[in-house]
Backbone as a ProteinNet text record, in pm:
[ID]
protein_1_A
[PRIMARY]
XXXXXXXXXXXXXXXXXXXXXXXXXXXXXXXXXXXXXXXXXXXXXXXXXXXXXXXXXXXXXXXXXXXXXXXXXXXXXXXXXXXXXXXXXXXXXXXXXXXXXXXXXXXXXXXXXXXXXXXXXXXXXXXXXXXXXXXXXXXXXXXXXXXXXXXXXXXXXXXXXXXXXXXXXXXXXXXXXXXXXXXXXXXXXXXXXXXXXXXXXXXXXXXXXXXXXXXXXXXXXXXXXXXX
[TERTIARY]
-12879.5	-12826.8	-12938.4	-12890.4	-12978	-12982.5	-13090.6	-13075.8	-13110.1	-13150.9	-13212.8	-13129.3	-12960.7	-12900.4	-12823.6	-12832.5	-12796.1	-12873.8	-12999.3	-13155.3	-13108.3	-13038.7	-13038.9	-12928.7	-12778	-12687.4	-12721.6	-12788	-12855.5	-12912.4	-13026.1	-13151.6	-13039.7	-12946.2	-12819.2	-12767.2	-12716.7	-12670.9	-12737.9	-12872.8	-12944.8	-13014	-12981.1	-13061.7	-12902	-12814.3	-12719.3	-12723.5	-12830.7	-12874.9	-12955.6	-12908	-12965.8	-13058.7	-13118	-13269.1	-13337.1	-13332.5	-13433	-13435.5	-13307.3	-13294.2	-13379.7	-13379.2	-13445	-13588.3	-13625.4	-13783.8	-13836.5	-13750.4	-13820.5	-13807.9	-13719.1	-13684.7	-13767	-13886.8	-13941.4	-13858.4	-13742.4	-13683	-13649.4	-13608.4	-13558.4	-13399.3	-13380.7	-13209.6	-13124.9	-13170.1	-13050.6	-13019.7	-13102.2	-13140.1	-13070.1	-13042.2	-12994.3	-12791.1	-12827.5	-12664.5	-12586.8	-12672.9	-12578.3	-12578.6	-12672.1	-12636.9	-12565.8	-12484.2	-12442	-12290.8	-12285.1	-12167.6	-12141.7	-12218.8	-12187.5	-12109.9	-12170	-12102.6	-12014.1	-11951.8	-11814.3	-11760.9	-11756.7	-11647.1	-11607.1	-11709.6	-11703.2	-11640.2	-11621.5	-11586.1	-11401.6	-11423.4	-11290.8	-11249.3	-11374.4	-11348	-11458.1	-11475.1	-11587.8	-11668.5	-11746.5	-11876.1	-11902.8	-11911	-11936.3	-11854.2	-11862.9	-11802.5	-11889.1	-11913.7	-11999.4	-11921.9	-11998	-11948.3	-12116.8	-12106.2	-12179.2	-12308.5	-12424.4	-12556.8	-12575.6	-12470.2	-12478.2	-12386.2	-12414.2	-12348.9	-12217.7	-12106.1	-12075.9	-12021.5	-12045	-11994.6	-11845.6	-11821.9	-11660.1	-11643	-11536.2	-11536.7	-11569.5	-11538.4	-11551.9	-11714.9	-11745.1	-11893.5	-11981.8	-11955.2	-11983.3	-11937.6	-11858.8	-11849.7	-11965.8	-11955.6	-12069.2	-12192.7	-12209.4	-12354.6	-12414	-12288.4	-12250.4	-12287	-12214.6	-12243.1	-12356.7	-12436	-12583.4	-12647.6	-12645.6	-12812	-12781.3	-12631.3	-12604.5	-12705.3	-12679.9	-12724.6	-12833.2	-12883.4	-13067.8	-13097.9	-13034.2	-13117.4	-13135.4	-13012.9	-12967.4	-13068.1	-13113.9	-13187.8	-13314.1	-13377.7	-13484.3	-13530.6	-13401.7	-13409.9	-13449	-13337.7	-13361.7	-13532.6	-13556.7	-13718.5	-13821.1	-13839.9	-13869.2	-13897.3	-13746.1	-13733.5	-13773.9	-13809	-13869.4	-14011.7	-14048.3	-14210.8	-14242	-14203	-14244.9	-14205.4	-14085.5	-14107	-14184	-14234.7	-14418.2	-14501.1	-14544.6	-14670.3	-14652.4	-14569.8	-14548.7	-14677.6	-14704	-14826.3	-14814.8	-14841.3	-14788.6	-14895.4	-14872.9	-14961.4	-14888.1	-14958.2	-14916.5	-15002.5	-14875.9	-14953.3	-14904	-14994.5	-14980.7	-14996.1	-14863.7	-14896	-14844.8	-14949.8	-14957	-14847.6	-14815.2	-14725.9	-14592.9	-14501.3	-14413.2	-14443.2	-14564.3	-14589.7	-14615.4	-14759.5	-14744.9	-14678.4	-14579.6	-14449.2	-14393.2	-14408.6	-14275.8	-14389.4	-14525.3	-14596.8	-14590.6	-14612.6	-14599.7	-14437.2	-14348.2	-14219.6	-14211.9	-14256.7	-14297.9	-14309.1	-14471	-14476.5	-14462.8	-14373.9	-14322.2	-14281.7	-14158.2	-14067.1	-14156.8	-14231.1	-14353.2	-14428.6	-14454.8	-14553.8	-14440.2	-14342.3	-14242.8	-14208.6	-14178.7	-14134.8	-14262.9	-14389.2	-14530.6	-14569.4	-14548.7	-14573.6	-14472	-14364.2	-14244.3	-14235.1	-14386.8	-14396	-14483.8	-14514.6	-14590.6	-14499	-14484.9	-14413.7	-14449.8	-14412.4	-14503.7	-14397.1	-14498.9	-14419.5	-14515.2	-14411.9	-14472.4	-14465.2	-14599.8	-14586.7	-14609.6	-14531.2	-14576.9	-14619.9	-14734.5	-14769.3	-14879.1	-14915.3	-15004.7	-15193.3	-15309.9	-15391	-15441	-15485.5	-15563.4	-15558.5	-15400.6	-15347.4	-15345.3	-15288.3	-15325.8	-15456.6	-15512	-15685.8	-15743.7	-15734	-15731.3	-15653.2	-15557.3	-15484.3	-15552.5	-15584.5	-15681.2	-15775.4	-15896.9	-16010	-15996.4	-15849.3	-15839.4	-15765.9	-15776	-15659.8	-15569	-15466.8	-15288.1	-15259.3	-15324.7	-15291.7	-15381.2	-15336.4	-15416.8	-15468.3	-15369.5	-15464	-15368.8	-15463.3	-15436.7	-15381.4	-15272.1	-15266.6	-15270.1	-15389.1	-15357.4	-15410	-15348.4	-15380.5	-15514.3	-15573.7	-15685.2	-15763.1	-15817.9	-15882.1	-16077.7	-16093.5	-16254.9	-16206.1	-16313.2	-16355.7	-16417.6	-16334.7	-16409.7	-16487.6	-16602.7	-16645.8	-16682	-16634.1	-16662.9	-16721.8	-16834.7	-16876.5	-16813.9	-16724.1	-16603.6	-16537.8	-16452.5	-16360.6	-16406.3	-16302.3	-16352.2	-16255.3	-16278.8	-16202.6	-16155.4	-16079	-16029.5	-15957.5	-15946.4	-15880.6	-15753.8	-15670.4	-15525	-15565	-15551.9	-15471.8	-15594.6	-15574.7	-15640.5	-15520.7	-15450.6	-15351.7	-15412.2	-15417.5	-15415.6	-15300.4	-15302.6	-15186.1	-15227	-15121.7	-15109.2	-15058.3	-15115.4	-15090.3	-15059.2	-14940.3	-14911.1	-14922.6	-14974.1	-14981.8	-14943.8	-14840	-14830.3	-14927.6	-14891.1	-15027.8	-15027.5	-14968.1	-14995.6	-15067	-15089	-15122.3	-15241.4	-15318.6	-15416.6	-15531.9	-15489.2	-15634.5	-15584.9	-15508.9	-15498.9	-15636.3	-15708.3	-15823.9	-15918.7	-15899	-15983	-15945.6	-15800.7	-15741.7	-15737.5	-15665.5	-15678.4	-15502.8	-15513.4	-15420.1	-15442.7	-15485.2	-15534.6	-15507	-15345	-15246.5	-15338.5	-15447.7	-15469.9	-15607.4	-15674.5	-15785.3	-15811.7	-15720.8	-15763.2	-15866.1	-15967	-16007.5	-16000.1	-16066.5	-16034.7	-16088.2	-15965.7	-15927.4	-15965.9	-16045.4	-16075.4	-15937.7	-15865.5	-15764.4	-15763.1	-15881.2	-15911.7	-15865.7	-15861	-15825.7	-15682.9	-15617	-15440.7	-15411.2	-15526.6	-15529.2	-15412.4	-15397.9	-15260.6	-15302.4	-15451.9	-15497.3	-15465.7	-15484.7	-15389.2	-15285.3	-15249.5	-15110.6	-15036.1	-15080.2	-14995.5	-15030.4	-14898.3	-14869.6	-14840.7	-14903.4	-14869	-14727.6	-14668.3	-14508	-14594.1	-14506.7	-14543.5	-14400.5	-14428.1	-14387.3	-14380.4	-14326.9	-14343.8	-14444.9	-14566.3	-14624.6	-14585	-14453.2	-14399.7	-14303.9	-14328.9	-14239.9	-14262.6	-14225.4	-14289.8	-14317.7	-14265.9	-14371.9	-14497.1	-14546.5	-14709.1	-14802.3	-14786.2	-14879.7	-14979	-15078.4	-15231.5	-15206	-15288.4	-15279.4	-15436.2	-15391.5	-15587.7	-15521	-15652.8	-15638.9	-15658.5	-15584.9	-15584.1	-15582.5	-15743.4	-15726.2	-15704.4	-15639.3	-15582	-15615.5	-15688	-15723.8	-15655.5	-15585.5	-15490.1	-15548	-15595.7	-15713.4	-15642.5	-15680.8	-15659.5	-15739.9	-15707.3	-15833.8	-15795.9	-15887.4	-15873.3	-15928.6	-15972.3	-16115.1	-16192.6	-16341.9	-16420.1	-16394
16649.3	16762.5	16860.9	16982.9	17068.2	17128.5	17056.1	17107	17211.5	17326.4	17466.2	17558.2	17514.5	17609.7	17592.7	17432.2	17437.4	17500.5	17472.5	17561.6	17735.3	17775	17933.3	17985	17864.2	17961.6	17908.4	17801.8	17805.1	17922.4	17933.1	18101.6	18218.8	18193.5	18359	18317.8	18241.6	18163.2	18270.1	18194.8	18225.4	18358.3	18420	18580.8	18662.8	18611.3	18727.5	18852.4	18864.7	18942.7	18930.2	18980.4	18932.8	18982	19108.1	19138.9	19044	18976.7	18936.5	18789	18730	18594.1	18577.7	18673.2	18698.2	18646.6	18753.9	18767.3	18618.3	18603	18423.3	18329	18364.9	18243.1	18258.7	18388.6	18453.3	18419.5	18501.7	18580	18677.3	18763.7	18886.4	18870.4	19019.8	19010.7	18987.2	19058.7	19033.2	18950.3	18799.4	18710.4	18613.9	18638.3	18576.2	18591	18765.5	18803.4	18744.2	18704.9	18661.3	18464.1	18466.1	18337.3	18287.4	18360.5	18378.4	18395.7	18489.1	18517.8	18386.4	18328.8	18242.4	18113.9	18057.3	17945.5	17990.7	18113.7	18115.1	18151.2	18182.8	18159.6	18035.4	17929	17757.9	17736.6	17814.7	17734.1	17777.1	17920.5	17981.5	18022.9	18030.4	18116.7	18178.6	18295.5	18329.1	18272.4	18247.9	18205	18267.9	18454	18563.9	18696.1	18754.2	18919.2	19019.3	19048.2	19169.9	19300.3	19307.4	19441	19503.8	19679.3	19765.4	19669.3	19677.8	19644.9	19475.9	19418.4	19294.8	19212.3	19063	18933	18851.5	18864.7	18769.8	18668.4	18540.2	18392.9	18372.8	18316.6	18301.1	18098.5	18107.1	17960	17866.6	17878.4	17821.2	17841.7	17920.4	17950.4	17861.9	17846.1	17732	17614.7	17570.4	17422.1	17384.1	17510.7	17473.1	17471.2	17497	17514.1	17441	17316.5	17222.6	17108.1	17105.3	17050.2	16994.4	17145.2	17119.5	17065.3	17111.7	17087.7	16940.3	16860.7	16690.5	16606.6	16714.1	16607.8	16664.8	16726.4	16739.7	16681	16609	16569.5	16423	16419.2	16275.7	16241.8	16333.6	16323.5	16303.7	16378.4	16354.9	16237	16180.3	16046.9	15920.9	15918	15839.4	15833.2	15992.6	15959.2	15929.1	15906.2	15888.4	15691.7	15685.9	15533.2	15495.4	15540.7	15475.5	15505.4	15569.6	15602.1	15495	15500.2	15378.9	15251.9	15226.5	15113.3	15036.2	15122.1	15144.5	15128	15208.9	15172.5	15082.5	14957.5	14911.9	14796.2	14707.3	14648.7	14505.2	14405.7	14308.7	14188.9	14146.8	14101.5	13938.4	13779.3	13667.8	13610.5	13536.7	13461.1	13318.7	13248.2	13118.5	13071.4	13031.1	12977.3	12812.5	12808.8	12618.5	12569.5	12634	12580.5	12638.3	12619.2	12741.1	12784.1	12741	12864.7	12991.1	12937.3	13093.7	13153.7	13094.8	13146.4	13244.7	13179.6	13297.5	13394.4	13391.8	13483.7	13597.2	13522.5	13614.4	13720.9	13616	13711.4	13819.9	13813	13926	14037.2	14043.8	14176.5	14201	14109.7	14148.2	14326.1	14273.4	14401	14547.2	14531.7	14671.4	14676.2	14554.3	14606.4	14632.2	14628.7	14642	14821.7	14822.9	14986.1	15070.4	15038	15115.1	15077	15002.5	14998	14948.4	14997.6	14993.7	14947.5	14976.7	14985.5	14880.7	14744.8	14656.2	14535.3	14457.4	14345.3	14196.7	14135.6	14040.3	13891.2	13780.8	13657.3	13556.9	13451.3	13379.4	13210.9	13157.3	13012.5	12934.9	12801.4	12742.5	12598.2	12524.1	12454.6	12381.4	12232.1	12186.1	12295.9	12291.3	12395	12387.4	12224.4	12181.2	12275.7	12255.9	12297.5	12418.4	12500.9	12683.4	12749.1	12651.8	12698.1	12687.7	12563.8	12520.1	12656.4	12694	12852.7	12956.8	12983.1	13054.2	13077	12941.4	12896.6	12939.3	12912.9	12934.1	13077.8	13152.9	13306.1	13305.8	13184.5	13179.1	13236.5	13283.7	13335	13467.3	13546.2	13661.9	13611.8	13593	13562.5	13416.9	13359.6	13229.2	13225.4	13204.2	13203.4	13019.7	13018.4	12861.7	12791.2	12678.9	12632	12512	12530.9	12443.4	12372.8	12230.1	12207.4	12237.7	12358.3	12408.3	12602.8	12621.3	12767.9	12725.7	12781.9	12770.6	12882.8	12923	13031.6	13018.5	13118.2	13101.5	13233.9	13196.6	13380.4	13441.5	13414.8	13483	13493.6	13471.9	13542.3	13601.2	13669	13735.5	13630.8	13601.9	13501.9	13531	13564.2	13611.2	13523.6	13489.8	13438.1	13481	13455.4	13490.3	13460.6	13292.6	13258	13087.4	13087.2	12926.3	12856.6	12726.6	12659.7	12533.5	12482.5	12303.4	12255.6	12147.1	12073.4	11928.5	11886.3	11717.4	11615.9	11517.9	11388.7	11292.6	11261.6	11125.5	10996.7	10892.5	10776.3	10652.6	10557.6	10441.1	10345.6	10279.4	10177.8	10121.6	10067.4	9991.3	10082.8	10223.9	10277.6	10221.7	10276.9	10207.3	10303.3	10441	10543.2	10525	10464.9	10446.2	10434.9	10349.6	10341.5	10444.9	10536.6	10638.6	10731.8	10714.9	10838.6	10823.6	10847.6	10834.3	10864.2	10787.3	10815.1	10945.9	10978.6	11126.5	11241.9	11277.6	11402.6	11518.4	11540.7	11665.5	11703.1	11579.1	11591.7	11515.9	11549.1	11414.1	11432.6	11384.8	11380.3	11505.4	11549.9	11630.6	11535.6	11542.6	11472.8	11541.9	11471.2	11534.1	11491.3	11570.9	11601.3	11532.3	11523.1	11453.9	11267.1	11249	11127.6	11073.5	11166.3	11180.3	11250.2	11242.9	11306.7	11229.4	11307.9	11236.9	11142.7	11066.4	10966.6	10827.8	10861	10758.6	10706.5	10561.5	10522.2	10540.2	10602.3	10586.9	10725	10799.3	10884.2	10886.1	10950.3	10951	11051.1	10971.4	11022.7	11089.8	11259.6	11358	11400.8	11367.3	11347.8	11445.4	11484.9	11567.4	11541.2	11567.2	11514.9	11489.1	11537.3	11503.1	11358.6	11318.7	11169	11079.6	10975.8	10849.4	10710.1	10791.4	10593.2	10605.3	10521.9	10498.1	10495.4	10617.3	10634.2	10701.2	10711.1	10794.5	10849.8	10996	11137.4	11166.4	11235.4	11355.1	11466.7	11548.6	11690.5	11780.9	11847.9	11928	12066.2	12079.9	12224.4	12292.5	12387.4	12390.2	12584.8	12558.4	12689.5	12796.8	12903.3	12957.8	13077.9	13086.9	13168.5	13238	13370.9	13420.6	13467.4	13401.6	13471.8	13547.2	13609.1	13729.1	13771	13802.7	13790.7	13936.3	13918.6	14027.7	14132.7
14487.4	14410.6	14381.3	14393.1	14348.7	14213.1	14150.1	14009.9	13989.4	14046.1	14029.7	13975.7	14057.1	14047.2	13868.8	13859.4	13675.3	13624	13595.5	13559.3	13532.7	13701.3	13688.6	13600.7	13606	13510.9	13387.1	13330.8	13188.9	13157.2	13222.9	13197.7	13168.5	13268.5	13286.7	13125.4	13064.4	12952	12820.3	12898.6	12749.9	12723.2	12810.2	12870.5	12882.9	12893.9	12947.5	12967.9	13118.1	13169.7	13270	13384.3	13530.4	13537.9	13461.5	13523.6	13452.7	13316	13231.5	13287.9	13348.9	13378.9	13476.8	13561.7	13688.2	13668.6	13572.2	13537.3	13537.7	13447.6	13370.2	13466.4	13555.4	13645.4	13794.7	13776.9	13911.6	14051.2	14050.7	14131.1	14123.6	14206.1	14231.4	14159.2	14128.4	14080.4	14168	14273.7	14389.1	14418.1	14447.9	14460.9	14376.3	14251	14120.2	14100.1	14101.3	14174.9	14236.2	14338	14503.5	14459.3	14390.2	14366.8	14311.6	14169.9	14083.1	14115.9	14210.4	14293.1	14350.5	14414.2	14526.3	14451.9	14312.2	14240.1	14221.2	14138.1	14083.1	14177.7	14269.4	14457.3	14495	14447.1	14458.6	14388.1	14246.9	14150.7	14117.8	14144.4	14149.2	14020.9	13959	13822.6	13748.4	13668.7	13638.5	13547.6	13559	13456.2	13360.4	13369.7	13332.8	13364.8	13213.7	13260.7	13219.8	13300	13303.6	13252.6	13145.4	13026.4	13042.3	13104.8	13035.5	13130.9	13038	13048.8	12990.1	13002.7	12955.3	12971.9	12996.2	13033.9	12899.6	12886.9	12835.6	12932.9	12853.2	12919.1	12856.7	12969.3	12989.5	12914.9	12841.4	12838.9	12935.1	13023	13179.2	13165.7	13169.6	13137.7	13050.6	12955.9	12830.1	12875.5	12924.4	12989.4	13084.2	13153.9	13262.2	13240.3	13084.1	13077.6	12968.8	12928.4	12812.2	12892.6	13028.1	13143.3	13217.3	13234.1	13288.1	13263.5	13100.5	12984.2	12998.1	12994.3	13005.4	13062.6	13218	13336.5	13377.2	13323.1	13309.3	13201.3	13089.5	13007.7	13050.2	13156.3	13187.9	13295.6	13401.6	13489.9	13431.3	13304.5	13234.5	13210.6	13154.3	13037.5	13189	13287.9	13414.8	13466.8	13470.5	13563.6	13430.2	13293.5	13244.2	13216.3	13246.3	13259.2	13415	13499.2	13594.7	13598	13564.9	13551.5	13432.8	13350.3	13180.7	13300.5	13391.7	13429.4	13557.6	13595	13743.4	13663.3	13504.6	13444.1	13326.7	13353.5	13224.1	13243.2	13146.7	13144	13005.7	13123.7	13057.6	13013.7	12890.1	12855.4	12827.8	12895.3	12818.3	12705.9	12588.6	12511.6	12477.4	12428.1	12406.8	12284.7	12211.9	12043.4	12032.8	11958.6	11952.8	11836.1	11761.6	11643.3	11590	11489.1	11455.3	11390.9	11275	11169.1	11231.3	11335.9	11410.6	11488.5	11547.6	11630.8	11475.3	11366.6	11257	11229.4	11246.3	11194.1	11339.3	11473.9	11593.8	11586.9	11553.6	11558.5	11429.5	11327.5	11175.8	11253.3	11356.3	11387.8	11548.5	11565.1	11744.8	11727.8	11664	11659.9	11602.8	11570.5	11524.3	11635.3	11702.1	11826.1	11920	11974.3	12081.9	12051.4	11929.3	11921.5	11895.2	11894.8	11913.2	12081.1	12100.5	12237.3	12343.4	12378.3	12471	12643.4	12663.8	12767.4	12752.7	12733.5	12745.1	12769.2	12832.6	12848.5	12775.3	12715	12681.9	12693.5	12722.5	12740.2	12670.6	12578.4	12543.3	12594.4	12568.1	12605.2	12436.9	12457.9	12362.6	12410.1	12337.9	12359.1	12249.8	12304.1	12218.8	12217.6	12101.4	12084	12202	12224.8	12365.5	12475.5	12475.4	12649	12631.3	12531.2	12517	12523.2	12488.4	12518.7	12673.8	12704.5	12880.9	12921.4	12920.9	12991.1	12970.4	12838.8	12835.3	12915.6	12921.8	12965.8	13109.5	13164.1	13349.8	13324.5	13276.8	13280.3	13291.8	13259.8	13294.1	13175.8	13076.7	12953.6	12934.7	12860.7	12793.5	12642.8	12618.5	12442.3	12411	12294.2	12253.5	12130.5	12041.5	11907.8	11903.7	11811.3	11818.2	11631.5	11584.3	11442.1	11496.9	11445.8	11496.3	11379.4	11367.5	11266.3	11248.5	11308.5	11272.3	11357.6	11300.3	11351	11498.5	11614.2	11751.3	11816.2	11872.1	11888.9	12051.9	12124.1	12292.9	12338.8	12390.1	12442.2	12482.3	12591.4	12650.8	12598.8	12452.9	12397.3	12248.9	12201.1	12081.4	11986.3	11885.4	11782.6	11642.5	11589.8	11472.8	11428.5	11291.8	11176	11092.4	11117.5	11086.5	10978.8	10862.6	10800.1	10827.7	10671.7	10678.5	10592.8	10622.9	10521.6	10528.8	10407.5	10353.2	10375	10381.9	10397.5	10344.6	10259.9	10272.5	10320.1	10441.8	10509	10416.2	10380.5	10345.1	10432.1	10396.7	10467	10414.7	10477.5	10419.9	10396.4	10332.8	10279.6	10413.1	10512.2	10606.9	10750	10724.7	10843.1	10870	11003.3	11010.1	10927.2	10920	10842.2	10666.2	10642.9	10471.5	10401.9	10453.2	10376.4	10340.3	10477.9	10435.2	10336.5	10291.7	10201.1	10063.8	9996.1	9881.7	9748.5	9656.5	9588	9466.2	9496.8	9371	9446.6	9464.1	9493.6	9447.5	9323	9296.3	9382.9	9413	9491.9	9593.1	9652.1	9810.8	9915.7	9970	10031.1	10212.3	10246	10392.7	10539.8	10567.5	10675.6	10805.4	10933.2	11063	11172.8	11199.9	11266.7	11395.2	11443.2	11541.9	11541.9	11413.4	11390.9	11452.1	11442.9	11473.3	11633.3	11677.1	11867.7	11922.3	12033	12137.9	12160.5	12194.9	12285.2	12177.9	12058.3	11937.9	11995.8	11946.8	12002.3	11899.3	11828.3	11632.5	11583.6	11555.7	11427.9	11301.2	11216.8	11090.3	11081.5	10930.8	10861.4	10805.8	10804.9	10759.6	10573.3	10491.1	10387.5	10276.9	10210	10084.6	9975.8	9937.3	9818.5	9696.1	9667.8	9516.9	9513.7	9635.5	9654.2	9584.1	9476.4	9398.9	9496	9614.7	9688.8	9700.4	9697.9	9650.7	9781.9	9809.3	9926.1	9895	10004.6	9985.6	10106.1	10033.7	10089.2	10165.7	10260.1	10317.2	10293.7	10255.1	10282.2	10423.4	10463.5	10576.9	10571.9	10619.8	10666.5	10811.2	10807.2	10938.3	10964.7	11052.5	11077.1	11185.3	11158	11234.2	11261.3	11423.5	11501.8	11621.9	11685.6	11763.2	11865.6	11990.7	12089.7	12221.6	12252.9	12357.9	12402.7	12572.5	12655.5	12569.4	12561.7	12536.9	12629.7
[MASK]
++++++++++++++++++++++++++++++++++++++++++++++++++++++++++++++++++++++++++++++++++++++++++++++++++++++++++++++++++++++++++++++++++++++++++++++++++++++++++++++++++++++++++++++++++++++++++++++++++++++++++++++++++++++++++++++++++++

């Protein structure tokens, strides 16, 4: 389709007047005339009546030019969406837990409508294995809860969010001994203790419970990384 010729009876529209439409549109009048002529012969009705030294538009006229501005805005809006979708730019990430999955989804929706054109996909997984992705580039950035501050030359490392937490343990576990019954001050626990390679997990419990268990303290450090 040739959009030029919507373009020219818009300008005639908004100029109603073939020399001035002319001007703006660098063509000749004659040129504009005959063109002008030539649609409403297609169309089989006038666009325009020419009164005196000046253009009025015919209803027919106003449709067609209600019309145009449509499907140029429509043609606009289309190559707009294919150009945003050639330079879109996608970034993966990897979060180890759900706290930070509810803290990642808070400001998804603020980064999606500031940046539209970025794609993003997430993985979830244990910290270990999100870091290993990292470590090999199957990932862009890492959100992971970790029990220490980790520092890697190759990435840059930031601190979300530090949370405690309390491990309840039955008297019969095998780390009971190391913990303690004093809810207001328990002891801090190395995380490492509770690794996958363990054949035994600890019950994760409410602290205000009256069975007589002993508690560790857990700090749990919630970090973000991303190549320098």
């Amino acid at each position: 389709m040739d959009f030029r010729q919507l373009i020219y009876i818009i300008t005639i529209a908004e100029e109603l007047n073939i020399t001035k439409a002319a001007e703006k549109l660098y063509v000749s009048q004659s040129t504009l005339s005959i063109f002008l002529g030539k649609i409403e012969r297609e169309l089989g009705t006038q666009l325009f009546i020419r009164e005196k030294n000046k253009l009025v538009i015919t209803p027919d006229g106003r449709l067609y030019v209600e019309t145009a501005r449509k499907i140029l805005e429509l043609k606009k809006e289309l190559y707009q969406k294919i150009q945003s979708k050639q330079n879109q730019l996608s970034v993966s990430i990897g979060i180890s837990c759900q706290t930070l999955f509810n803290i990642f989804g808070s400001v998804y929706s603020r980064f999606q409508s500031t940046y539209p054109n970025v794609r993003v996909s997430v993985t979830e997984g244990r910290s270990n294995l999100i870091l290993e992705k990292l470590y090999a580039e199957k990932i862009d950035i890492a959100i992971i809860g970790n029990a220490e501050l980790i520092n890697h030359p190759l990435f840059n490392t930031e601190l979300i969010k530090k949370d405690e937490l309390l491990l309840l343990l039955s008297p019969q576990h095998p780390h009971a001994n190391l913990a303690s019954g004093n809810y207001d001050d328990p002891p801090i626990v190395d995380m490492q203790l509770f690794d996958h390679k363990n054949s035994f997990y600890p019950t994760m419990k409410l602290a205000n419970t009256s069975w007589p268990e002993s508690c560790f303290r857990i700090t749990i450090w919630m970090l973000i990384f991303y190549a320098n």
